[in-house]
LOTIFI-106892 format. One record per residue (C-alpha): residue number from 1; x, y, z. Coordinates in nm, 3 decimals, padded with zeros to 5 digits. Layout:
<recs>
REC; NUM; X; Y; Z
...
</recs>
This chain:
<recs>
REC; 1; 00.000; 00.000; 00.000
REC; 2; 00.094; 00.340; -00.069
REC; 3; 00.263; 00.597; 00.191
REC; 4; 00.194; 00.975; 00.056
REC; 5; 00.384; 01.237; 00.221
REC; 6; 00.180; 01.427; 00.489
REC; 7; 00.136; 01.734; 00.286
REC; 8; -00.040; 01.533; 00.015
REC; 9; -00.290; 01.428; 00.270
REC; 10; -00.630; 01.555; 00.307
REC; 11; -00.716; 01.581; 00.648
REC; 12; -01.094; 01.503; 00.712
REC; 13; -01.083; 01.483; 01.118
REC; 14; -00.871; 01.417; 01.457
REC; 15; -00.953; 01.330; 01.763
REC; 16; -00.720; 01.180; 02.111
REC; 17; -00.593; 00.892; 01.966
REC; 18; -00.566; 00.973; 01.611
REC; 19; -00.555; 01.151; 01.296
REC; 20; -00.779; 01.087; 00.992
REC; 21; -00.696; 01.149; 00.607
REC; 22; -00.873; 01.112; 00.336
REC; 23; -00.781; 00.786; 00.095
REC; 24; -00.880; 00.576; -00.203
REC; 25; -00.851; 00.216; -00.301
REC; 26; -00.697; 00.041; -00.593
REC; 27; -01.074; 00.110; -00.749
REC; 28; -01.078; 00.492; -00.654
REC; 29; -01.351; 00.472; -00.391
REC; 30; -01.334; 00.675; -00.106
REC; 31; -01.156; 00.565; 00.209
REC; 32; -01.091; 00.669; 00.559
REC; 33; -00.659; 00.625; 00.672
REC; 34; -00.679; 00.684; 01.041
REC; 35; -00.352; 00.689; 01.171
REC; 36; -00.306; 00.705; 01.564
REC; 37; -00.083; 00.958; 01.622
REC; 38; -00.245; 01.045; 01.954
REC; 39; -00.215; 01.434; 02.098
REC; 40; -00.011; 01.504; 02.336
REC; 41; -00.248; 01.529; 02.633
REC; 42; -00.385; 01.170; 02.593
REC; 43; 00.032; 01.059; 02.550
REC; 44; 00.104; 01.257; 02.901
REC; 45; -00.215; 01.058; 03.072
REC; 46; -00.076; 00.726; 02.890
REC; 47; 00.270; 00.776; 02.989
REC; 48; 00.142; 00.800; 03.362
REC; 49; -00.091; 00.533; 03.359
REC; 50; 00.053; 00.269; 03.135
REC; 51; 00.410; 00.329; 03.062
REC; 52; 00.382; 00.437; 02.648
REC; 53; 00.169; 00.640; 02.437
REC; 54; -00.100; 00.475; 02.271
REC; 55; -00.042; 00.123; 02.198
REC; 56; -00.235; 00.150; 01.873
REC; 57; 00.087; 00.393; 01.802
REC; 58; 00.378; 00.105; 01.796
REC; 59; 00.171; -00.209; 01.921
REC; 60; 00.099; -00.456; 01.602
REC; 61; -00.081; -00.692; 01.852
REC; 62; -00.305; -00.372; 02.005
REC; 63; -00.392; -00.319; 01.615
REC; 64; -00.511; -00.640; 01.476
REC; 65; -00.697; -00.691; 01.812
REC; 66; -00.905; -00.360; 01.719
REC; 67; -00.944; -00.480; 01.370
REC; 68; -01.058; -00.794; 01.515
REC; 69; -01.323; -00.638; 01.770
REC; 70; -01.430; -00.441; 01.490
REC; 71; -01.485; -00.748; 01.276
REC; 72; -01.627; -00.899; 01.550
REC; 73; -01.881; -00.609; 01.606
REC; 74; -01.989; -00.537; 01.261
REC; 75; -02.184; -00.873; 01.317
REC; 76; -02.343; -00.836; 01.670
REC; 77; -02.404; -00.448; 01.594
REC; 78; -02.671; -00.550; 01.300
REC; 79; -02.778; -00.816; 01.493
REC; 80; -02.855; -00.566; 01.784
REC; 81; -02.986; -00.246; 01.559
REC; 82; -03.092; -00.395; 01.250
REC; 83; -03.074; -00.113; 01.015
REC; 84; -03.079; 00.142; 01.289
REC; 85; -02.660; 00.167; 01.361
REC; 86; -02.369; -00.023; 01.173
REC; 87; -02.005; -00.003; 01.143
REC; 88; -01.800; 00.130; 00.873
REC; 89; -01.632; -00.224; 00.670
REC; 90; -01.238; -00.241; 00.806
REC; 91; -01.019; -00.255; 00.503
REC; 92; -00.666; -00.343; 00.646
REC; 93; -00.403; -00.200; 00.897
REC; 94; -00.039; -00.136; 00.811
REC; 95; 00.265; 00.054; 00.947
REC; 96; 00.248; 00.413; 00.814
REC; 97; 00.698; 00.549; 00.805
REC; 98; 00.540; 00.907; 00.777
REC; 99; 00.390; 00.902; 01.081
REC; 100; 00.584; 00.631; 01.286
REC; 101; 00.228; 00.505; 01.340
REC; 102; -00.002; 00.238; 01.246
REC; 103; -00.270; 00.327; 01.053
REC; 104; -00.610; 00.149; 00.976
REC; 105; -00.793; 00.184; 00.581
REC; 106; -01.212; 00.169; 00.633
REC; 107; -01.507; 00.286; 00.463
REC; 108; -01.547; 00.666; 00.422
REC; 109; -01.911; 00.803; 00.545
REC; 110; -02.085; 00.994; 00.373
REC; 111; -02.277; 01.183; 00.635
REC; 112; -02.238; 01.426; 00.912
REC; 113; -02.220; 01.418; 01.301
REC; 114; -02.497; 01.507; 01.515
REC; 115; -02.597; 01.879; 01.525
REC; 116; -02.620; 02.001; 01.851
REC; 117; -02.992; 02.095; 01.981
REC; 118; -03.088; 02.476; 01.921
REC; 119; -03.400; 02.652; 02.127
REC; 120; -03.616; 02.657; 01.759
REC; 121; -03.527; 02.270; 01.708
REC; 122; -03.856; 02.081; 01.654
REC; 123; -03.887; 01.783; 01.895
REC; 124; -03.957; 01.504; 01.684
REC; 125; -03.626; 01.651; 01.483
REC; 126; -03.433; 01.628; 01.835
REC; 127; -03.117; 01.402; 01.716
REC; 128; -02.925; 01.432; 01.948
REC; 129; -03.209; 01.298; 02.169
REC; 130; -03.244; 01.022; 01.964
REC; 131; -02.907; 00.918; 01.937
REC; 132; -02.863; 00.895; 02.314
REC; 133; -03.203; 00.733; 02.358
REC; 134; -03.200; 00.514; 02.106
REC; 135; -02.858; 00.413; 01.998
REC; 136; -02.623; 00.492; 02.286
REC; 137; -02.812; 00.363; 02.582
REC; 138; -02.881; 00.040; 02.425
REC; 139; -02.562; -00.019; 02.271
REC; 140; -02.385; 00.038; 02.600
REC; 141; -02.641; -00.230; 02.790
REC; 142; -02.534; -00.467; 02.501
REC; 143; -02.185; -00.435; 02.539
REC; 144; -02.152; -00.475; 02.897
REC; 145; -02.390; -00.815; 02.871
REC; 146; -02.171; -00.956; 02.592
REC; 147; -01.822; -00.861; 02.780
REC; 148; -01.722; -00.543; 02.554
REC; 149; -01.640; -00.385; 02.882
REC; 150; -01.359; -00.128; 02.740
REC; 151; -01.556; -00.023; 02.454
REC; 152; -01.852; 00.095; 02.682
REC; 153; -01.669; 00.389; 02.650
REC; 154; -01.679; 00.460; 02.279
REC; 155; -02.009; 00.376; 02.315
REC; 156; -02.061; 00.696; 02.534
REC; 157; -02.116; 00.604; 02.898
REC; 158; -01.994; 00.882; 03.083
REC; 159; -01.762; 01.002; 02.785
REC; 160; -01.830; 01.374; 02.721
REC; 161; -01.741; 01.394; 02.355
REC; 162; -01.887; 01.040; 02.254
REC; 163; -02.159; 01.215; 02.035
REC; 164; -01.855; 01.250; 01.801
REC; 165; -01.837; 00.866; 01.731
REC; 166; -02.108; 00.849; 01.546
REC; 167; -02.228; 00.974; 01.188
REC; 168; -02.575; 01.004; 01.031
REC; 169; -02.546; 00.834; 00.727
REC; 170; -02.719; 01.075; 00.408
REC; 171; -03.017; 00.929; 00.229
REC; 172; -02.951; 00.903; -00.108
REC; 173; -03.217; 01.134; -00.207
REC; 174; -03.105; 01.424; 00.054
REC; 175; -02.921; 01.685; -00.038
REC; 176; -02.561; 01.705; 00.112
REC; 177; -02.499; 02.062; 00.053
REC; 178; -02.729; 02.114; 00.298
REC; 179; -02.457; 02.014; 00.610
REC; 180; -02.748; 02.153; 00.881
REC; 181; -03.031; 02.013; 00.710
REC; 182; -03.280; 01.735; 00.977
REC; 183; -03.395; 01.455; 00.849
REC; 184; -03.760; 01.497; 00.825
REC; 185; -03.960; 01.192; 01.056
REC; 186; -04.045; 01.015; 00.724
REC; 187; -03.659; 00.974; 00.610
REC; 188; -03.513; 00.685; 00.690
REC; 189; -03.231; 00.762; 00.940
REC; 190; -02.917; 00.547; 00.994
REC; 191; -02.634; 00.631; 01.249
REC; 192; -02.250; 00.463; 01.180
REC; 193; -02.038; 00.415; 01.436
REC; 194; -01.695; 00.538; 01.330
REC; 195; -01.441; 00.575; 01.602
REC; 196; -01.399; 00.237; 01.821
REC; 197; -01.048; 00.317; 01.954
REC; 198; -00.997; 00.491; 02.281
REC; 199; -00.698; 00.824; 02.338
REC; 200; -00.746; 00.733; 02.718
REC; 201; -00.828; 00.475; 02.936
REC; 202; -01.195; 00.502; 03.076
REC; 203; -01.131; 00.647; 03.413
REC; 204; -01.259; 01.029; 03.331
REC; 205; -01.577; 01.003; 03.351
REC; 206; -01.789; 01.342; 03.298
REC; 207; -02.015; 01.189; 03.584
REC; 208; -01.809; 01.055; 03.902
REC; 209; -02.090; 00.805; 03.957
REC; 210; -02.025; 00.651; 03.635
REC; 211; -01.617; 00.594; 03.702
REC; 212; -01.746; 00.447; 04.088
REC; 213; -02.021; 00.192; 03.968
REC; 214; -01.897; 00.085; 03.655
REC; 215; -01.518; 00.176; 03.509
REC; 216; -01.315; 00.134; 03.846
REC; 217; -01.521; -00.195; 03.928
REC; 218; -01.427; -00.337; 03.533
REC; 219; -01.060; -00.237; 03.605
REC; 220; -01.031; -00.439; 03.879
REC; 221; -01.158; -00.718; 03.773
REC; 222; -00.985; -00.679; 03.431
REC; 223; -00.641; -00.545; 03.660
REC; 224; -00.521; -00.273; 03.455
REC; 225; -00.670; 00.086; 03.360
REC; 226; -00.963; 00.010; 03.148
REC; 227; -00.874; 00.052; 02.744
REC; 228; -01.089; -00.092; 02.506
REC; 229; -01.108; -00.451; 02.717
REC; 230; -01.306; -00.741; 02.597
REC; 231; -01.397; -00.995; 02.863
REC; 232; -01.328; -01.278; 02.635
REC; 233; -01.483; -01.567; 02.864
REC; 234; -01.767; -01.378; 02.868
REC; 235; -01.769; -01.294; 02.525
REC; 236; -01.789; -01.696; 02.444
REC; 237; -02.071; -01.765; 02.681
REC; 238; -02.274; -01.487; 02.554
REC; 239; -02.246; -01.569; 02.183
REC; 240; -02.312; -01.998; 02.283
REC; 241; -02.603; -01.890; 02.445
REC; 242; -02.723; -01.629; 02.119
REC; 243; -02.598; -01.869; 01.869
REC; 244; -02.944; -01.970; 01.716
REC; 245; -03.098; -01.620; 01.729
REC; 246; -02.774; -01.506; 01.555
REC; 247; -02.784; -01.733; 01.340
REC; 248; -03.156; -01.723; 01.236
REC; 249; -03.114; -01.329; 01.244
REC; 250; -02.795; -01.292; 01.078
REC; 251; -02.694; -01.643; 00.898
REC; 252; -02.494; -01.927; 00.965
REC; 253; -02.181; -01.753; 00.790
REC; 254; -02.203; -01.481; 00.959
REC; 255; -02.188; -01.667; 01.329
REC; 256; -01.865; -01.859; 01.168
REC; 257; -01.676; -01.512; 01.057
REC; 258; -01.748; -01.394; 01.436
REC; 259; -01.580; -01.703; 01.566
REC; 260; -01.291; -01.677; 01.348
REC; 261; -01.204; -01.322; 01.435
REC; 262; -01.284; -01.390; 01.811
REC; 263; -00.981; -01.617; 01.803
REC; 264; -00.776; -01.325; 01.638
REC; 265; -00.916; -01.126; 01.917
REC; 266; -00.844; -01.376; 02.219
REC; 267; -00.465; -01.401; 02.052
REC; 268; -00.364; -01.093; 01.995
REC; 269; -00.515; -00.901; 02.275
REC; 270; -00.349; -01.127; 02.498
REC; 271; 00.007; -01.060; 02.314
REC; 272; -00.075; -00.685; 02.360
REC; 273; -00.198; -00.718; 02.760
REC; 274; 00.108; -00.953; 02.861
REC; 275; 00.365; -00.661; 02.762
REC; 276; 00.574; -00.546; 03.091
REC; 277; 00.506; -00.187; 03.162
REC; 278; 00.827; -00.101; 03.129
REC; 279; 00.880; -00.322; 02.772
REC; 280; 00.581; -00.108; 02.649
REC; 281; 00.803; 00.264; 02.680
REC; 282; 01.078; 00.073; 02.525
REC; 283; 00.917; -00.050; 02.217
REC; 284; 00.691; 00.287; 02.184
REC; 285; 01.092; 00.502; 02.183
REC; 286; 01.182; 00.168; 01.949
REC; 287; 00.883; 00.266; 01.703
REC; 288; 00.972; 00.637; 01.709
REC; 289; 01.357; 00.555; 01.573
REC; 290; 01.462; 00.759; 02.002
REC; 291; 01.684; 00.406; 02.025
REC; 292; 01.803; 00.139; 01.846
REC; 293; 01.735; -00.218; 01.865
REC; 294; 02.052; -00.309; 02.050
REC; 295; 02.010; 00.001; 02.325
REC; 296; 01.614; -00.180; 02.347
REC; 297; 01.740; -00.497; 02.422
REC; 298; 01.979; -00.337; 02.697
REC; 299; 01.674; -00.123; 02.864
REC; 300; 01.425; -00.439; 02.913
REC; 301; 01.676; -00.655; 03.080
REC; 302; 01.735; -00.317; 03.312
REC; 303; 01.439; -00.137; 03.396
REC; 304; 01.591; 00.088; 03.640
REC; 305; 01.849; 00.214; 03.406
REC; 306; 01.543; 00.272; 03.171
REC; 307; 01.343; 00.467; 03.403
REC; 308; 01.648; 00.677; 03.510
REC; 309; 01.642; 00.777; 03.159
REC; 310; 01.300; 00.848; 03.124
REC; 311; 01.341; 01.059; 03.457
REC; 312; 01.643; 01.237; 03.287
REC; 313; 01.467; 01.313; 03.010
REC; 314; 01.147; 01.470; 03.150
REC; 315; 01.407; 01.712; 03.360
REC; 316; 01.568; 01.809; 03.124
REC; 317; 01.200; 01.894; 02.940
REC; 318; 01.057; 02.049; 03.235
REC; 319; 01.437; 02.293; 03.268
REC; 320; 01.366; 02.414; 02.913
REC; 321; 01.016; 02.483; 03.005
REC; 322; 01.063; 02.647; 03.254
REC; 323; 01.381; 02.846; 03.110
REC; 324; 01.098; 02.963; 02.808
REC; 325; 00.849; 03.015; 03.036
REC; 326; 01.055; 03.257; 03.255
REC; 327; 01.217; 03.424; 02.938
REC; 328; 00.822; 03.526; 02.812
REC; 329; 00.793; 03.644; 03.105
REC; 330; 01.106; 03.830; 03.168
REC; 331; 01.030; 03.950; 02.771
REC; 332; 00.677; 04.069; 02.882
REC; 333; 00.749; 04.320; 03.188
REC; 334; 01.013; 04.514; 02.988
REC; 335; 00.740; 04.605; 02.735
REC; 336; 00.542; 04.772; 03.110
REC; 337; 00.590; 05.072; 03.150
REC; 338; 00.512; 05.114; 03.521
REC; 339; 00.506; 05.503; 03.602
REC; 340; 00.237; 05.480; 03.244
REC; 341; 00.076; 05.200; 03.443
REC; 342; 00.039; 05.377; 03.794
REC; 343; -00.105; 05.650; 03.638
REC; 344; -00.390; 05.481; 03.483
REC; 345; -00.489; 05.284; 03.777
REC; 346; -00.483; 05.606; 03.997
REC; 347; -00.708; 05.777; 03.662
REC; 348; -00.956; 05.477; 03.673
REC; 349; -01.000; 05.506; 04.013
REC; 350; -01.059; 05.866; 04.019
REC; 351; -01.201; 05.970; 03.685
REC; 352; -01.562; 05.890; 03.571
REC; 353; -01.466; 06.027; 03.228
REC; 354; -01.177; 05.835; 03.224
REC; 355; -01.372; 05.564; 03.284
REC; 356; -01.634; 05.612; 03.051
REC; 357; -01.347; 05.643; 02.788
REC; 358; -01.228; 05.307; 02.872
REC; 359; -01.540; 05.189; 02.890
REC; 360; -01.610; 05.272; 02.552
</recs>
C-alpha cells in the first residue's frame, strides 16, 4: 500500500488517539486512513498510567486486536440495531513510516455528526435525543452483557465527547450541501459508528458516579486501567447462548466469521496485555527511531536504568520549560511601563470620564 507524504494528505478529522486522512482504493472509492498519532495530552495521561503512548501507536498486537473487535462487532451491531446503527467495513491496517504510526484503511461516510440541539429545534427533529435514547443507551447495555467492557466507553457512557463517534449516514435522495439540514420523521435515518479506539483509558468520567459503579469496578476485575477490554470468557458464553438467534437473524456464515475473528481477538489481545510496563516505553521510543534495537534490548533486561532515563529526560524537558516560560515572562514586563501603568490605575479610580473612555 501506498505511503503519501503528509502534505499530500487531506485531512478530514482528529480526535485523542488519532488523525484521519482522506484515501482511495486500488478502485478509486473513497476511504478513511486513520492513523493514531495520539495528541499530546492523551500521550502525558498514557505515559502515567501505562508506561507508552497509545499502543495503537507502535503495538501490532493492540492493532489487529481492534481490527478484530471491529470485525467482530460489525456482526453483533446488526444483529442488535438492525438497520438502525452499523459499522463502517475495516479494510486493512499497516505501518504508516510518515507518521511512525499504524494506521487502519475503512469505509469513508458519507454523512455528518450530530448537530447540537438549538432553542427553535422541533422535537420530533431532536437528534441528538435520539441518538442517546435510542442508539447509545442500548448499545452500552449490550456491550456490557456480551463482555465489551472497554468499549462501553466509545459507546458513550460517561464520555463527554462520545456524540462524536457516530455519523448520520445521508439518504440518497437528501441533499448534502445542505450540512445543517434534519432529516424529516419520514426519512429513513441510519447512524454509523466510526471511532472504536480509545486516546485514554476510561477512568474520566464526565459523571463521578459513572467511574465508581462501573469503570473502576471493570478495572479491577480486568487489573489494569480500562482501554478498550473485551472480557473474552464472557464474550464466548454470551455468543453460545445467542448462537441460534444469531444465526436465524444474521446467517450461519455470519456466526462462523465472528468465531474466526474472536480467536484473532483472544490471541492478539493477549500478546498486547502480557507486555511489561516497562517493555511497552521501550518498544513505543523503538517505534519512534529515540533508540536502536541493540540500546532496546539493553533497557528491558534493566528497567531501572530505563526509568532513570526516562526521569532524565522529563528534567531536562521540564528545565527548558521552565527556562521559556521565565524568558516570556522576563520578555513581557520590559514592554510595562510602570510610572504609564500607575497613572492609569490612579485615573480609573478617580475619573468617571476616564472611565467612561475606557469603557467605551
Amino acid at each position: 500500500m501506498t505511503q503519501p507524504s503528509k502534505t499530500s494528505l487531506e485531512a478530514v478529522g482528529k480526535g485523542r488517539s488519532a488523525e484521519v486522512f482522506l484515501d482511495h482504493d486500488e478502485h478509486g472509492n473513497k476511504l478513511a486512513r486513520k492513523i493514531f498519532t495520539g495528541d499530546a495530552a492523551s500521550k502525558l495521561i498514557l505515559f502515567l498510567l501505562t508506561g507508552s503512548a497509545n499502543p495503537y501507536t507502535w503495538c501490532e498486537a493492540a492493532m489487529r486486536t481492534a481490527v478484530a473487535r471491529r470485525r467482530i462487532l460489525a456482526h453483533l451491531v446488526q444483529y442488535w440495531f438492525g438497520d438502525q446503527l452499523r459499522l463502517p467495513h475495516t479494510e486493512d491496517m499497516s505501518w504508516n513510516d510518515q507518521f511512525n504510526a499504524f494506521q487502519m484503511r475503512s469505509e469513508l461516510i458519507d454523512g455528518r455528526h450530530c448537530p447540537l440541539r438549538g432553542p427553535y429545534t422541533p422535537e420530533d427533529q431532536n437528534l441528538i435525543r435520539d441518538l442517546v435514547n435510542d442508539i447509545m443507551k442500548p448499545l452500552q447495555k449490550r456491550l456490557t452483557e456480551s463482555g465489551f467492557d472497554g468499549l462501553v466507553w466509545q459507546a458513550g457512557k460517561g464520555n463527554p465527547v462520545a456524540a462524536n463517534n457516530y455519523m448520520l449516514e445521508y439518504n440518497r435522495d437528501t441533499d448534502h450541501s445542505d450540512t445543517n439540514a434534519t432529516p424529516s420523521p419520514s426519512q429513513p435515518k441510519r447512524w454509523v459508528w466510526i471511532d472504536l479506539e480509545s486516546g485514554v483509558p476510561a477512568m474520566f468520567a464526565i459523571n463521578p458516579l459513572a467511574t465508581l459503579a462501573f469503570y473502576l469496578p471493570k478495572s479491577i476485575k480486568h487489573r489494569r486501567f480500562l482501554f478498550d477490554d473485551v472480557d473474552i470468557p464472557k464474550l464466548k458464553n454470551y455468543l453460545q447462548q445467542n448462537q441460534a438467534d444469531i444465526e436465524s437473524t444474521l446467517s450461519i456464515d455470519a456466526f462462523e466469521s465472528i468465531q474466526r475473528h474472536l480467536v484473532e481477538l483472544e490471541c492478539q489481545q493477549n500478546i498486547w496485555r502480557t507486555i511489561k510496563r516497562h517493555h511497552r516505553g521501550i518498544q513505543y521510543a523503538l517505534s519512534q527511531q529515540r533508540i536502536s534495537e541493540d540500546e532496546a534490548e539493553h533497557y528491558k533486561q534493566r528497567p531501572i536504568r530505563w526509568y532513570t532515563k526516562l526521569a532524565a529526560k522529563a528534567s531536562l524537558r521540564a528545565a527548558k520549560s521552565v527556562a521559556t516560560g521565565c524568558r516570556r515572562i522576563g520578555r513581557w514586563f520590559t514592554k510595562l511601563r510602570p510610572i504609564r501603568m500607575l497613572h492609569h490605575t490612579w485615573m480609573f479610580m478617580s475619573s468617571q470620564s476616564f472611565r467612561s473612555h475606557v469603557a467605551k
